[in-house]
Backbone as CSV, one residue per row, in Angstrom:
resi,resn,N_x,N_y,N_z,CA_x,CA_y,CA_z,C_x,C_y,C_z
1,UNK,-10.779,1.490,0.984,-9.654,0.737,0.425,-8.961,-0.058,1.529
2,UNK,-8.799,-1.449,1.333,-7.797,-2.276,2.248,-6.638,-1.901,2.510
3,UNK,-6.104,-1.721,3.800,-4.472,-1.520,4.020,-3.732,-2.476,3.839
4,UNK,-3.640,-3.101,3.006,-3.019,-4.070,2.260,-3.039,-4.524,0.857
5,UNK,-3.981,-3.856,0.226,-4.179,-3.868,-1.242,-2.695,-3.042,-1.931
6,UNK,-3.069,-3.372,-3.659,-2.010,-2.733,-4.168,-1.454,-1.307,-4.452
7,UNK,-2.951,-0.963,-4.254,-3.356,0.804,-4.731,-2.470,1.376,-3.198
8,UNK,-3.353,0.750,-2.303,-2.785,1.393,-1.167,-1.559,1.876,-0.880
9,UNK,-0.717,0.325,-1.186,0.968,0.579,-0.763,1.185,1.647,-1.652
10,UNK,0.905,1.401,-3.287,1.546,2.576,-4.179,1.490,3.660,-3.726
11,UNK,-0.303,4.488,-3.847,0.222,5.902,-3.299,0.638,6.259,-1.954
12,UNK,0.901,5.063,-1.217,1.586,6.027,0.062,3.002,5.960,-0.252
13,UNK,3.752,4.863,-1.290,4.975,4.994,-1.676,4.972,5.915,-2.510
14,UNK,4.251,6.263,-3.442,4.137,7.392,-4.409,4.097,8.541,-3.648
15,UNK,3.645,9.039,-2.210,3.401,10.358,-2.152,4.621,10.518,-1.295
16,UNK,5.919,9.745,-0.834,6.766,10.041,0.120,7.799,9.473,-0.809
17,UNK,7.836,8.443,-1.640,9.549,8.334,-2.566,9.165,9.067,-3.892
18,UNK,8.426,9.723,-4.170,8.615,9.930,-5.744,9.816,11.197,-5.463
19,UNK,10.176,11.226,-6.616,11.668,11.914,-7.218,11.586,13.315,-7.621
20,UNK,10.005,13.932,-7.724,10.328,15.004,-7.844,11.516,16.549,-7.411
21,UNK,12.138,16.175,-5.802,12.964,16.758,-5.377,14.009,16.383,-5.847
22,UNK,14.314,15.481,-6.523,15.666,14.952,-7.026,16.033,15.356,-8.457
23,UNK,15.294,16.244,-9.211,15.086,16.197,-10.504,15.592,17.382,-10.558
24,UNK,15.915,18.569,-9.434,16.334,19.977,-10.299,18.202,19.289,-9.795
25,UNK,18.545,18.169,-8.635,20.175,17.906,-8.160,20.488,16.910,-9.746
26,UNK,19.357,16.227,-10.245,19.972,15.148,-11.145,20.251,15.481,-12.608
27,UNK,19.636,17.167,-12.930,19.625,17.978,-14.146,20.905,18.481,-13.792
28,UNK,21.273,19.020,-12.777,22.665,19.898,-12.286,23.310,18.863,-12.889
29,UNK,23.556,17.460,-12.512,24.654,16.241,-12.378,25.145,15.944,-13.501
30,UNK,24.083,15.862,-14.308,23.994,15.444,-15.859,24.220,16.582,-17.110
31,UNK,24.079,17.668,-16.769,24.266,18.693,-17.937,25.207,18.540,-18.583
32,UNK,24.827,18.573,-19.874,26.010,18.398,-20.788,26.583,16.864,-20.999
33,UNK,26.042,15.977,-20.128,26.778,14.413,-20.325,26.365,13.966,-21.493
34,UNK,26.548,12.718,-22.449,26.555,12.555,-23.324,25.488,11.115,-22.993
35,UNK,25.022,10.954,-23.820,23.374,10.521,-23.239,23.351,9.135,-22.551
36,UNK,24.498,8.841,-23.030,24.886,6.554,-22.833,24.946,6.918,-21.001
37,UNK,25.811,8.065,-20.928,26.050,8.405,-19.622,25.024,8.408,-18.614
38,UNK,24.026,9.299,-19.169,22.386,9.821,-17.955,22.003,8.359,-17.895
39,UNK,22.191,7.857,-19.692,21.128,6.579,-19.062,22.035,5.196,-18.028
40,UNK,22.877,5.516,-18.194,23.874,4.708,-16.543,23.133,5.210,-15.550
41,UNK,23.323,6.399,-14.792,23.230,6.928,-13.872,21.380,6.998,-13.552
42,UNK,20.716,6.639,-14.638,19.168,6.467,-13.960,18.625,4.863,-13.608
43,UNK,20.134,4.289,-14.497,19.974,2.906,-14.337,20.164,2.359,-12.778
44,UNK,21.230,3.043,-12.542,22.237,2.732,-11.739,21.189,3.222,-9.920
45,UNK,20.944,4.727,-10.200,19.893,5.341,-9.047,18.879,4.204,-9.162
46,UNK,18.128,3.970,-10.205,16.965,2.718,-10.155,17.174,1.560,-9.453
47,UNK,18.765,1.420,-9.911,18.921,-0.439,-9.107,19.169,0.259,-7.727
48,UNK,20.096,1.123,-7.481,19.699,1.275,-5.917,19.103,1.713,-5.198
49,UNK,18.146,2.472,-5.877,16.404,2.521,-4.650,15.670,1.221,-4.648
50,UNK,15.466,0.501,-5.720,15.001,-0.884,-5.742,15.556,-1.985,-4.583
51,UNK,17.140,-2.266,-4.856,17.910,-2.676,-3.977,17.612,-2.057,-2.455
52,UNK,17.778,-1.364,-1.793,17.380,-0.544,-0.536,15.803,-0.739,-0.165
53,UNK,15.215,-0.381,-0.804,13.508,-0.544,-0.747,13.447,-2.277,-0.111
54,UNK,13.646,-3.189,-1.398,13.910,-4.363,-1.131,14.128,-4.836,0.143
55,UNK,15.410,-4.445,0.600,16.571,-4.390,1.905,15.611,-4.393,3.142
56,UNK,15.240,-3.347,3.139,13.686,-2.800,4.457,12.837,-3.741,4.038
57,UNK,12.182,-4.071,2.890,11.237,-4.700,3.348,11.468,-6.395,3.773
58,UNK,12.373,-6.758,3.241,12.886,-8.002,4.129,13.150,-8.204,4.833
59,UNK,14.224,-7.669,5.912,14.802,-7.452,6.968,14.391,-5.989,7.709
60,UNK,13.537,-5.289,7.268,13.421,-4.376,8.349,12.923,-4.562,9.611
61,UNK,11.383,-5.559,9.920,11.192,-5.901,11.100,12.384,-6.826,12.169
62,UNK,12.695,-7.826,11.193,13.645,-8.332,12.096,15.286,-7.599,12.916
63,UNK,15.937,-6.516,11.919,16.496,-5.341,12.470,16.085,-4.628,13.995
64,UNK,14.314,-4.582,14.037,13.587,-4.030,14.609,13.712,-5.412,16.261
65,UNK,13.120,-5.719,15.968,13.252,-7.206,16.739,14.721,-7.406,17.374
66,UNK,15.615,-7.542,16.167,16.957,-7.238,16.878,17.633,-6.450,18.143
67,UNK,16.998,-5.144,18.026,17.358,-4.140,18.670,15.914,-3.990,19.943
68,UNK,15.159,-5.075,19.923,14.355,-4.717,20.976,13.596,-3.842,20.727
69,UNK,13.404,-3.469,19.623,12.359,-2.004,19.328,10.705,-2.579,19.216
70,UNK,9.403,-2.378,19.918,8.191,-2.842,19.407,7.744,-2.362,17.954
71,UNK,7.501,-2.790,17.194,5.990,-2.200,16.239,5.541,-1.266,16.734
72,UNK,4.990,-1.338,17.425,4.089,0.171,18.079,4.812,1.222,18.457
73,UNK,6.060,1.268,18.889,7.255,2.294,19.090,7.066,2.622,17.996
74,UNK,8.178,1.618,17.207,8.689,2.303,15.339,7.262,2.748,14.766
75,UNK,6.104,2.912,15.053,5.204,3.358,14.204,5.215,4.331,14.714
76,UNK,5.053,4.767,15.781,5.137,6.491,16.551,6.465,7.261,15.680
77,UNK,7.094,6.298,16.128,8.516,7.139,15.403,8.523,7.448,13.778
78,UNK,8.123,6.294,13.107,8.297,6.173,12.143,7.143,7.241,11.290
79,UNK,6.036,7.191,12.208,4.921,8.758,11.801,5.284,9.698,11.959
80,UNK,6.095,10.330,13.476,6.917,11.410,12.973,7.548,12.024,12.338
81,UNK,8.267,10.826,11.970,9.259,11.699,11.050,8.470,11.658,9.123
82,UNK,7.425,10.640,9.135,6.636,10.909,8.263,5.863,12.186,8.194
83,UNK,5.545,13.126,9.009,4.679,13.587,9.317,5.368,15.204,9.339
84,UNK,6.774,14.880,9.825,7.606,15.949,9.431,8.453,16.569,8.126
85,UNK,8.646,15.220,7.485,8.728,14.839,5.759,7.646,15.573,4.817
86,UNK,6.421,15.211,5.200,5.676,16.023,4.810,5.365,17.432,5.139
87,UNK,4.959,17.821,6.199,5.157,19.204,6.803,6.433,19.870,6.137
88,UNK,7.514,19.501,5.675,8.483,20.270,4.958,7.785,20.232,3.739
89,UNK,7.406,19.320,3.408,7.187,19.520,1.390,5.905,20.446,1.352
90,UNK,5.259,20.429,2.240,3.802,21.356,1.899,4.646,22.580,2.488
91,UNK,5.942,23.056,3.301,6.501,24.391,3.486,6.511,24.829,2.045
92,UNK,7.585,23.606,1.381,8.430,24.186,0.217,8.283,25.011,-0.326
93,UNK,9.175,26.098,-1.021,8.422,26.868,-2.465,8.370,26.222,-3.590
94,UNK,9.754,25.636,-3.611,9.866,24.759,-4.729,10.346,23.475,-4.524
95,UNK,10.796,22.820,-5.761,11.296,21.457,-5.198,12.611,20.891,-4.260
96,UNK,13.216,22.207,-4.822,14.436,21.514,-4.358,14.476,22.774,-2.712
97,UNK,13.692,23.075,-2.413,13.620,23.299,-0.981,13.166,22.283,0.003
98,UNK,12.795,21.374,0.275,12.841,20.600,0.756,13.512,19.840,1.653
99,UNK,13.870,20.461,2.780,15.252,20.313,3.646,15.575,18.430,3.951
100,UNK,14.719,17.957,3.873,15.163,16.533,4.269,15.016,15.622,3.206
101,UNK,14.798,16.108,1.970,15.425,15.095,1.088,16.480,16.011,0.468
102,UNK,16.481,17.197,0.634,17.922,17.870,-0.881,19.048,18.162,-0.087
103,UNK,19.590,18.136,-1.239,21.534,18.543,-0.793,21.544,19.615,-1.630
104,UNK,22.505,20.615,-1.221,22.835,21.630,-2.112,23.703,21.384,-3.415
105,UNK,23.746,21.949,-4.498,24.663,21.229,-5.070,24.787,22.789,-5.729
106,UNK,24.731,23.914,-5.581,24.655,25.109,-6.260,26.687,25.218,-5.809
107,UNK,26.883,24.954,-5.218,28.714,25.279,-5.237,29.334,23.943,-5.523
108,UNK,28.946,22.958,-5.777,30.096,21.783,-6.128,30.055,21.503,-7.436
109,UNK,31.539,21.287,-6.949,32.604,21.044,-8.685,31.928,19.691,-9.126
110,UNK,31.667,19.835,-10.491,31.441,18.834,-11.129,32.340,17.941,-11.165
111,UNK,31.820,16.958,-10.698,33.080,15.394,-10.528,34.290,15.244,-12.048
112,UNK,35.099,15.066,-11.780,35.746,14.593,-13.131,36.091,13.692,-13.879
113,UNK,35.382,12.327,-12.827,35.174,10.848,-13.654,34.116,10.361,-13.688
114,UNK,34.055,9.717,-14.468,32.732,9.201,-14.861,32.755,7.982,-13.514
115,UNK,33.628,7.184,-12.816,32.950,6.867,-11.526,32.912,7.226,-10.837
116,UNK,32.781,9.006,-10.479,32.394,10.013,-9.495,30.890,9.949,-9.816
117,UNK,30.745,10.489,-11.080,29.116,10.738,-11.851,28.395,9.078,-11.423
118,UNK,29.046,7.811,-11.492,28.250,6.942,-11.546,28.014,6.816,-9.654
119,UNK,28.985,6.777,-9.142,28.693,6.868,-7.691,27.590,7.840,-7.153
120,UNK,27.410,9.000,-7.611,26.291,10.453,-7.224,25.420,9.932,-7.547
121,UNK,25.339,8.873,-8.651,23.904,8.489,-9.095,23.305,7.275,-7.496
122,UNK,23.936,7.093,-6.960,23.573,6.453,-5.128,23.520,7.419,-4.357
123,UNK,24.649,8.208,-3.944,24.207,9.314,-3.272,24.986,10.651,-4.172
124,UNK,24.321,11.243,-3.781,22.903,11.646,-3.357,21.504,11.147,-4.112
125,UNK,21.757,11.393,-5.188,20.603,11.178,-5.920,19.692,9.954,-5.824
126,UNK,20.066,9.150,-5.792,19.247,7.319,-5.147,18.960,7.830,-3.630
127,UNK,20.187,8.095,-2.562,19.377,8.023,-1.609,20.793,9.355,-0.762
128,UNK,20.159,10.368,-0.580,18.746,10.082,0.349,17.619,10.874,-0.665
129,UNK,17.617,11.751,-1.659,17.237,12.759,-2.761,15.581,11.877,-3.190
130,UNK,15.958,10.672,-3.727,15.034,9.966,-4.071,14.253,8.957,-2.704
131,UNK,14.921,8.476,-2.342,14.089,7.585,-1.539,15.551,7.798,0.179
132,UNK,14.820,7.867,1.621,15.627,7.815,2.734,15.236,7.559,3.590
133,UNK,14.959,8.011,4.768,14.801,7.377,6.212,13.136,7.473,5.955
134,UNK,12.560,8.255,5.756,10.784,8.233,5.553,10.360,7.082,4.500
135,UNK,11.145,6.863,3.508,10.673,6.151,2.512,10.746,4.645,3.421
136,UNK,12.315,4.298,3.821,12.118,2.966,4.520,11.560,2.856,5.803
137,UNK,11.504,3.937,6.647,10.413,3.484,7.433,8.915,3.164,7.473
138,UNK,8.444,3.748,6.082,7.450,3.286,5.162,7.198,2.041,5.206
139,UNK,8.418,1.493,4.395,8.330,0.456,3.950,8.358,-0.734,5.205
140,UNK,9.115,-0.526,6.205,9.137,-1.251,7.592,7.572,-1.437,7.692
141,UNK,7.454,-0.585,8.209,5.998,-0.607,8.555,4.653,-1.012,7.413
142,UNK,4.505,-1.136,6.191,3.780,-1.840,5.100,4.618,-3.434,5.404
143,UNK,5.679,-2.990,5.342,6.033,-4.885,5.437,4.906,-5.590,6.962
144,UNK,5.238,-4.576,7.840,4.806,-5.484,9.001,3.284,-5.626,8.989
145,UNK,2.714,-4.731,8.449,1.792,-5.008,8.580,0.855,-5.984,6.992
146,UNK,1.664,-6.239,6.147,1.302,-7.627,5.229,2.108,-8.700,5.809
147,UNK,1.178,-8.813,6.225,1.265,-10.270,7.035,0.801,-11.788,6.191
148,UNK,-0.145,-11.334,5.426,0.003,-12.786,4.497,0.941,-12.141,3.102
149,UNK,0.724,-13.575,2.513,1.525,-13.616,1.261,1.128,-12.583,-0.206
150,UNK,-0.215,-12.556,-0.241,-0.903,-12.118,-1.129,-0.397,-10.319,-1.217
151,UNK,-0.426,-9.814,0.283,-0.485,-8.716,0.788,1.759,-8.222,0.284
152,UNK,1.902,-9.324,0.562,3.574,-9.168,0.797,3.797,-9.063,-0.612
153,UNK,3.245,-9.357,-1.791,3.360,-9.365,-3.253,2.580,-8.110,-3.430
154,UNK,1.638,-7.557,-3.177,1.281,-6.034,-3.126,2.325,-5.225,-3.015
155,UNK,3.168,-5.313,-2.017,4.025,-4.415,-1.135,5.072,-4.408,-2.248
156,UNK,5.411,-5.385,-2.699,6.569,-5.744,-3.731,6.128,-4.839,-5.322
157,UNK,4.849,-5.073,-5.456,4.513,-4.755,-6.189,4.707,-2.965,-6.258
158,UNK,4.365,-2.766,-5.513,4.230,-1.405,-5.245,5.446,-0.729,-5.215
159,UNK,6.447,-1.674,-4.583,7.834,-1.132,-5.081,8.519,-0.731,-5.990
160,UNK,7.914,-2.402,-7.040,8.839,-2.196,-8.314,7.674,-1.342,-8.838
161,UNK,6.581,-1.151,-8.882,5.992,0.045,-9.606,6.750,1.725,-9.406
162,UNK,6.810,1.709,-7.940,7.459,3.196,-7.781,8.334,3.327,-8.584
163,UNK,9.819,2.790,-8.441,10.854,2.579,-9.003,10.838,2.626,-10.941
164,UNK,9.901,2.085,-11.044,9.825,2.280,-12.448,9.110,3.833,-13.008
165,UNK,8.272,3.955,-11.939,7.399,5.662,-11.726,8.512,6.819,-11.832
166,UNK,9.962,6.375,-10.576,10.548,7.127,-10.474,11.942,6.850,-11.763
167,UNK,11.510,6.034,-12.166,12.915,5.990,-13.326,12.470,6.334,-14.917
168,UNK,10.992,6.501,-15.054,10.694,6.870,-16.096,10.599,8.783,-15.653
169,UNK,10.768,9.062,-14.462,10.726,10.834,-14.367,12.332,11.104,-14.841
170,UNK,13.138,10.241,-14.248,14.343,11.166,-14.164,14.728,10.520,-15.870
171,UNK,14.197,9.783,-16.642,14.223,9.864,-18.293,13.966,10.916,-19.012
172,UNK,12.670,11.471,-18.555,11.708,12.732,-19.078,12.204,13.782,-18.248
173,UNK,12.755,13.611,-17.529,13.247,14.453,-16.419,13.249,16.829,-17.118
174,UNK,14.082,16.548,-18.217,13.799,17.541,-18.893,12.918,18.113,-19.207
175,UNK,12.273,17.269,-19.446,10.534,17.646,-20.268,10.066,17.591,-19.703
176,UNK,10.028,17.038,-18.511,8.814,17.463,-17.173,9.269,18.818,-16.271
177,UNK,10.116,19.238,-16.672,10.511,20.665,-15.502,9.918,21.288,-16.808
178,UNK,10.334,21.527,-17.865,9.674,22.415,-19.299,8.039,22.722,-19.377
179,UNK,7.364,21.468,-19.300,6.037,21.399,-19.118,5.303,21.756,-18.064
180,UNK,5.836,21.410,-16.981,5.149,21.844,-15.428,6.141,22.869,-15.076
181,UNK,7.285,23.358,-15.082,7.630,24.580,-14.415,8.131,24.476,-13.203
182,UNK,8.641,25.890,-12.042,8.735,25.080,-10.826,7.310,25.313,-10.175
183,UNK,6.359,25.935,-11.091,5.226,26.588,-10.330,4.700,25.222,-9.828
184,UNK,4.454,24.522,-11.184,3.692,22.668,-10.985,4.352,21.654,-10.380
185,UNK,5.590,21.851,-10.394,6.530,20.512,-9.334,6.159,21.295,-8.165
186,UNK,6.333,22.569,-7.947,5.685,23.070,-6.212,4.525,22.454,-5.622
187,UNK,3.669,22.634,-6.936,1.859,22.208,-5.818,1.870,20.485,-5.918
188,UNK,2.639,20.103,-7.032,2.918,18.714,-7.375,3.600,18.223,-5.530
189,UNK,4.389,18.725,-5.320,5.301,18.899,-3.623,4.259,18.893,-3.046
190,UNK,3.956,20.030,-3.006,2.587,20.289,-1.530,1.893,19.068,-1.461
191,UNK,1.191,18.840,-2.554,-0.256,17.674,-2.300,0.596,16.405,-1.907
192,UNK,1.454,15.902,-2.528,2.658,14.829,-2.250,2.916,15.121,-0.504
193,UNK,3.172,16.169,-0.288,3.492,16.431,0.872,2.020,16.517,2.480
194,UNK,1.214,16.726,1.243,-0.339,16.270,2.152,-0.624,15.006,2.847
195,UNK,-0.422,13.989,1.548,-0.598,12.451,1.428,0.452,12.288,2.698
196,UNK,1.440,12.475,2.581,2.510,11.945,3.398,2.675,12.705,5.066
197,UNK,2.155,13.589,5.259,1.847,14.086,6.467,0.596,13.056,6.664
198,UNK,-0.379,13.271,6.264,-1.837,11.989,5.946,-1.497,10.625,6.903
199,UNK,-0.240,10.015,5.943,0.040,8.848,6.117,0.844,8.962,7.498
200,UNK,1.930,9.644,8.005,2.391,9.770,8.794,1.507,9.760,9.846
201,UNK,0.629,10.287,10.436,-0.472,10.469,11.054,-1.156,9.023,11.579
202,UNK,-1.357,8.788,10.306,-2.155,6.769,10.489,-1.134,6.302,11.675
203,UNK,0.079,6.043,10.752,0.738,5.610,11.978,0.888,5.807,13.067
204,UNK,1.201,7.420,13.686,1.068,7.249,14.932,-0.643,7.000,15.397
205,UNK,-1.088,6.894,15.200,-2.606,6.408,15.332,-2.796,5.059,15.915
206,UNK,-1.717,4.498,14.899,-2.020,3.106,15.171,-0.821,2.688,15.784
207,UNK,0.034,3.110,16.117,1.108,3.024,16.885,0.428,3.439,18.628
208,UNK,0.015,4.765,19.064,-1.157,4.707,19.994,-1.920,3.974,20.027
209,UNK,-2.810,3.267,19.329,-3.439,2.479,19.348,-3.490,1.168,20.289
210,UNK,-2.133,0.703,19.848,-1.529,-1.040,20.018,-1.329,-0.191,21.725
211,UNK,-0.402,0.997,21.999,-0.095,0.736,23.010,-1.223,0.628,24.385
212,UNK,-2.242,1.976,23.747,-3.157,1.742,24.381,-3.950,0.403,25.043
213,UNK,-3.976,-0.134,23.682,-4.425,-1.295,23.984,-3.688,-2.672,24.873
214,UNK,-2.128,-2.541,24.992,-1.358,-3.317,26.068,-1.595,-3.010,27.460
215,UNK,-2.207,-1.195,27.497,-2.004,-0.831,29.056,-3.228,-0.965,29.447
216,UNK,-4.417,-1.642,28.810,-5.678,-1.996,28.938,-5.995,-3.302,28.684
């Protein structure tokens, strides 16, 4: 498969932003709301992982550039902490163990306005729960490396596919913890958490790579 095709970008965005960890904080958030409500708040998480995703992939290299940082640095870096993203999700037991995307939410008071509830639907739940520092350094790095146009509409593509991946879970959101359990969102985690250790890896690969190749 091309590192620049459409399949590509998806499942490496699929195996490091999907929402499964966000789905036992966004059932807590929502219990009991009255339904006009959830569907704000998946609207609302949707436009701002979309929005953010977006954000990185336009301006993330030049940020990068800004600050003097190489490509080949941010890919070392940016595999680490891919690589550690994953290494937690294949720990997990369950979903919401996952130390670097979850927040606890087992002691907090349920907000008492509805623009408390619509704000949670950004954080936590949009970001960092759903998509955060692994997801956009992802995306940094797929941007830089579609370099033509064709490739840069992949990348896009692959975005608004996730985003719609991840906004049709937290719809079904109910019925997918009912059906799979936490036994199946667990191994659902692990293998998610394979891919993305996987991917983390490439990068520093190819982050070694480039440098190797400057000091030669």
């Amino acid at each position: 498969m091309e590192p620049s095709t459409f399949q590509h970008y998806l499942i490496g965005l699929l195996a490091i932003g999907n929402n499964v960890s966000a789905i036992g904080a966004f059932l807590a958030q929502t219990q009991g709301l009255p339904r006009a409500t959830v569907k704000r708040m998946i609207l609302i998480t949707s436009g701002a992982c979309f929005a953010m995703l977006l954000l990185f992939m336009v301006v993330g290299t030049a940020v990068l550039d800004f600050f003097g940082i190489s490509i080949s640095s941010f890919q070392i870096a940016g595999g680490l902490l891919l690589a550690g993203v994953g290494f937690e999700m294949m720990k997990s037991r369950q979903p919401g163990d996952v130390d670097i995307k979850a927040v606890d939410f087992k002691h907090q008071v349920a907000p008492g306005s509805e623009a408390q509830l619509l704000a949670s639907a950004v954080v936590p739940i949009a970001i960092p729960l759903t998509v955060g520092a692994g997801t956009f350094s992802a995306v940094i790095l797929y941007a830089n490396l579609a370099d033509a146009m064709a490739a840069k509409l992949n990348l896009f593509g692959a975005i608004t596919a996730l985003v719609v991946v991840n906004h049709l879970a937290f719809s079904f959101s109910a019925r997918i913890v009912r059906f799979a359990g936490e036994a199946g969102l667990s191994v659902f985690t692990k293998i998610m958490g394979l891919f993305t250790l996987s991917i983390g890896i490439e990068f520093i690969l190819r982050g070694l790579g480039s440098v190797y190749r400057q000091l030669h």
